[in-house]
N, CA and C atoms as a LAMMPS dump frame, in Angstrom:
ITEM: TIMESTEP
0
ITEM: NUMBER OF ATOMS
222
ITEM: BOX BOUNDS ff ff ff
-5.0000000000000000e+02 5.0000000000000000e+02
-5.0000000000000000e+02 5.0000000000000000e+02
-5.0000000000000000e+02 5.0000000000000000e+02
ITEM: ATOMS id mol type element x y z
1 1 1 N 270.593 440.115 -413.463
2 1 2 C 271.439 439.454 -412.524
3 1 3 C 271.81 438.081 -413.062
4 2 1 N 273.005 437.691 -412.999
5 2 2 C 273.725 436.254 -413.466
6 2 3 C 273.401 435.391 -412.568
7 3 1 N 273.535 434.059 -413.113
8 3 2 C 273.366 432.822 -411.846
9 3 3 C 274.36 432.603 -411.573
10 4 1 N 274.394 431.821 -410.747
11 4 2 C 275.417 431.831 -409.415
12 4 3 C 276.232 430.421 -410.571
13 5 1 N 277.778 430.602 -410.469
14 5 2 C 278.299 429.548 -411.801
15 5 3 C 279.224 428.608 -410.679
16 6 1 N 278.905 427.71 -410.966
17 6 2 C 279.228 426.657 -410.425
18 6 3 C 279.718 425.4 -411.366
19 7 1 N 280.467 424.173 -411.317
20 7 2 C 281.228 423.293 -412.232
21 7 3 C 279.957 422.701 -413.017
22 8 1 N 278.726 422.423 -412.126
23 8 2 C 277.875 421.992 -412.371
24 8 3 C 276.695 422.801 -413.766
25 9 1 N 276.643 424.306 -413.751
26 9 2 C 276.211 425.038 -414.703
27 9 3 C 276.644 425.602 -415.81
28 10 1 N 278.029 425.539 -415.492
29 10 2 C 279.275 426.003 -416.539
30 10 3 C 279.791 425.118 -417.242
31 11 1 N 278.826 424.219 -416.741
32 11 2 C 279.774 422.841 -417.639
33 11 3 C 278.342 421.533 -417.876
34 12 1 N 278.193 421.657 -419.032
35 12 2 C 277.07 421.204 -419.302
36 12 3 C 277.596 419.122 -419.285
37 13 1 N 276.682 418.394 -418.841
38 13 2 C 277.418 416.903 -419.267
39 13 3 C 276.906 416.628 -420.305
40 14 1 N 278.497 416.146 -420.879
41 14 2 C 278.425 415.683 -422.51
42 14 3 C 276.713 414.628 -422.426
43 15 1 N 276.295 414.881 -423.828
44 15 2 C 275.106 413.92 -423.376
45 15 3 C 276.009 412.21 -424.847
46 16 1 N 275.067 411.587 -424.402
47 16 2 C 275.711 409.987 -424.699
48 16 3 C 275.58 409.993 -426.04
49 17 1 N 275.894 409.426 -426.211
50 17 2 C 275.575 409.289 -427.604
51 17 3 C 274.344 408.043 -428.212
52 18 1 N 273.717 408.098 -428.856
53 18 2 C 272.69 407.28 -429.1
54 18 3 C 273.36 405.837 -430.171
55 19 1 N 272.945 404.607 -429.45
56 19 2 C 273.948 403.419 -429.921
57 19 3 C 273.292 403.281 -431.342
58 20 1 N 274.376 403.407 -432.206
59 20 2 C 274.671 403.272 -433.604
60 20 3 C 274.148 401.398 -433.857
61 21 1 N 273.256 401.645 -435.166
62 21 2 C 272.952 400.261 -435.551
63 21 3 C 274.126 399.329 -435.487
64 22 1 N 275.345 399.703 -435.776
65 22 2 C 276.604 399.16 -436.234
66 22 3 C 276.681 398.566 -434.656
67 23 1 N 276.719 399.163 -433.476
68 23 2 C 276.625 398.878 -432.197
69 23 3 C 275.617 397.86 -431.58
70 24 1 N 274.819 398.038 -432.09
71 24 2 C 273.32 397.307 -431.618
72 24 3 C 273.38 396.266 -431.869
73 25 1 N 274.011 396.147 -433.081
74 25 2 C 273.808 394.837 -434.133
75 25 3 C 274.943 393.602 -433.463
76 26 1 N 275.774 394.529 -433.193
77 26 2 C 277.386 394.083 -432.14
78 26 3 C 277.004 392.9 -430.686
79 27 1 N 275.998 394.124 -430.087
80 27 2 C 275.476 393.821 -428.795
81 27 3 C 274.488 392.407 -429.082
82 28 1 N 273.491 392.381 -430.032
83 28 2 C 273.161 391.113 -430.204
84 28 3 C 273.591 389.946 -430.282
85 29 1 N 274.225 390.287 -431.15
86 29 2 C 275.028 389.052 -431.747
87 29 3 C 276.057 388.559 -430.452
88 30 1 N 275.984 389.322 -430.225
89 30 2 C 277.849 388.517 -428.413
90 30 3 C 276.364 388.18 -427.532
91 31 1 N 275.277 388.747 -427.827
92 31 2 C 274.434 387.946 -426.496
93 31 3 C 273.955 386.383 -427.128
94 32 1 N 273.604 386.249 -428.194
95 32 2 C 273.146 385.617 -428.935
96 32 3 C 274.535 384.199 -428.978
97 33 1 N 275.849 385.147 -429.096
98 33 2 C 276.806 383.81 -429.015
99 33 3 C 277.086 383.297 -427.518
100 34 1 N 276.832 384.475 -426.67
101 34 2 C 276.921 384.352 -425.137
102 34 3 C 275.74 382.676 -424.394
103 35 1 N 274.537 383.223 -424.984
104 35 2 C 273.331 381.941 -424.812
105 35 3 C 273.944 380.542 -425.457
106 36 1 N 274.636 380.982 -426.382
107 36 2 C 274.794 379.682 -427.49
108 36 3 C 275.774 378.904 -426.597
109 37 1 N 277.011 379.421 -426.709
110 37 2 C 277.806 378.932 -425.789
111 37 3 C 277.665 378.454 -424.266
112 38 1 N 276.385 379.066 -423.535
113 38 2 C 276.356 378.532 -422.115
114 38 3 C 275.635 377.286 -422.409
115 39 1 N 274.501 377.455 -423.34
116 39 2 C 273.897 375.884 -423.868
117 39 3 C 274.61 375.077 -424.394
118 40 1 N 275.672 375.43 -425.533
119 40 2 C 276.668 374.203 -425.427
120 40 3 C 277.523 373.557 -424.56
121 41 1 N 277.817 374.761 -423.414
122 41 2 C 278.773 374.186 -422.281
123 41 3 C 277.932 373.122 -421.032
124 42 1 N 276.739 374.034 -421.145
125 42 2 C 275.594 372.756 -420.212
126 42 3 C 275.443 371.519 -420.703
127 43 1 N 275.347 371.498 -422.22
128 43 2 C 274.854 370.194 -423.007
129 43 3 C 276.674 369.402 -422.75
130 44 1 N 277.351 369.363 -422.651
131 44 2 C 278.412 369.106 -422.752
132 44 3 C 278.671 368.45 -421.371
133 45 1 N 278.15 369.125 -420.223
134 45 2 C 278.776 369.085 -418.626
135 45 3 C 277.42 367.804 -418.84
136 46 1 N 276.157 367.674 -419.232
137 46 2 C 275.24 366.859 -419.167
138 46 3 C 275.905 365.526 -419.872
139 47 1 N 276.215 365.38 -420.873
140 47 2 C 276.679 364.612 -421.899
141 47 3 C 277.78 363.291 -420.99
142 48 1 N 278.789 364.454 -420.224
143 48 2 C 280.041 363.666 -419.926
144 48 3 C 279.394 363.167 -418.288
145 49 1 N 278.6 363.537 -418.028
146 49 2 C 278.444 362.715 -416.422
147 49 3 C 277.472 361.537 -416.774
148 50 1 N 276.606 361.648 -418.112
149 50 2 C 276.271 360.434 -418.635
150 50 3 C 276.999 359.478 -418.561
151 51 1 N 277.917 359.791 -419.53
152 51 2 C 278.926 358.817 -420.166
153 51 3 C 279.712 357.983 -418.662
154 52 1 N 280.152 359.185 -418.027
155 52 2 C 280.912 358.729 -416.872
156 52 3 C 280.152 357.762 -416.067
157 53 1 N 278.692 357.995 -416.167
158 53 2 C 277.883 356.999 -414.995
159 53 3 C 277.999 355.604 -415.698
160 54 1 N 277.743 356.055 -417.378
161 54 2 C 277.416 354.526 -417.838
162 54 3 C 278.161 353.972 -417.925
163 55 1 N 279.717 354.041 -417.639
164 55 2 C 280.805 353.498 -417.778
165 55 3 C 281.022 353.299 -416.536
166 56 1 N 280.88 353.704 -415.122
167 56 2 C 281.08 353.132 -414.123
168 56 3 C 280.191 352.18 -413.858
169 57 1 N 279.108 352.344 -414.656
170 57 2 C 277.898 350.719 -414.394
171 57 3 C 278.68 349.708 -415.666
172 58 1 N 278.934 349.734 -416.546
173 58 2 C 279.763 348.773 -417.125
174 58 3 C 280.881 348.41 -416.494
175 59 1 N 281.738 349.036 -416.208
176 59 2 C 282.719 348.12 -415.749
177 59 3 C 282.268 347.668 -414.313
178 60 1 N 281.443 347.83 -413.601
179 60 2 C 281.329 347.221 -412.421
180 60 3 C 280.463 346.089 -413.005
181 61 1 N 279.411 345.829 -413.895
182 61 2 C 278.714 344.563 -414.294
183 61 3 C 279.684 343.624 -415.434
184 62 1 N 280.848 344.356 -415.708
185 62 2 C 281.723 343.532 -416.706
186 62 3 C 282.431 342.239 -415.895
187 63 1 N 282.446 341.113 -416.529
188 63 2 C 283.229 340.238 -415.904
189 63 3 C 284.576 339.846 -416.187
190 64 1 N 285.57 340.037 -415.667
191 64 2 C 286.981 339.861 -416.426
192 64 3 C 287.021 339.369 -417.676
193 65 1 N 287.545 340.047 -418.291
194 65 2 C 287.72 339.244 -420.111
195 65 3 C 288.721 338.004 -419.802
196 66 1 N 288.266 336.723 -420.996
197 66 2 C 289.288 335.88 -421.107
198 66 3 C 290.47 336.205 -421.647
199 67 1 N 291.572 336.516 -421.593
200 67 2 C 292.724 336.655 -422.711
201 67 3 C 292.308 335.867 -424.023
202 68 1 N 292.788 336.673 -425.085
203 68 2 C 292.204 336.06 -426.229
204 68 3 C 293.478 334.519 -426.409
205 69 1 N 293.357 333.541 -427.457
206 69 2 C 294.462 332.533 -427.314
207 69 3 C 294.706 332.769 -428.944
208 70 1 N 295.814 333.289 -429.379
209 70 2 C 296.461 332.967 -430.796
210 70 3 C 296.496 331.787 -431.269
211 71 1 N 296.065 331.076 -432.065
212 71 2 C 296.769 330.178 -432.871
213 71 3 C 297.939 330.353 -433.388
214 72 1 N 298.586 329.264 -433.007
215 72 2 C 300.334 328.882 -433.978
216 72 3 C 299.747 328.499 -435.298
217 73 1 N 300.731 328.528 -436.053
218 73 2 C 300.797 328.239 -437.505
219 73 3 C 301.707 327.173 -437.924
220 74 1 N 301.499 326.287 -438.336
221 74 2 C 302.649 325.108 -438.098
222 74 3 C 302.701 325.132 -439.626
């Protein structure tokens, strides 16, 4: 007696394929530039709110500059 055929028995699922070194090696490396890049973009977002603070404490402790005065040349 046959089994009962259905899409499910008559049709086997393709099986995956097993990831090729060439693949693997792929997947590292974009995670590896993925980390790199979020640490440079953090070090970067850290860097400029520095800068921005220490420059809003300078110019608020700066005291108007004198204009500089040229000498004439006679």
């Amino acid at each position: 007696m046959m089994a009962k055929l259905t899409k499910d028995t008559l049709f086997k699922a393709p099986q995956t394929r097993a990831e090729t070194v060439m693949d693997k090696t792929t997947r590292v490396v974009r995670e590896m530039l993925d980390t790199e890049t979020e640490q440079r973009e953090a070090k970067t977002q850290r860097l400029r709110k520095t800068r921005l603070e220490r420059e809003a404490t300078e110019t608020s402790k700066a005291s108007p500059a004198k204009p500089k005065t040229r000498k004439t040349q006679s």
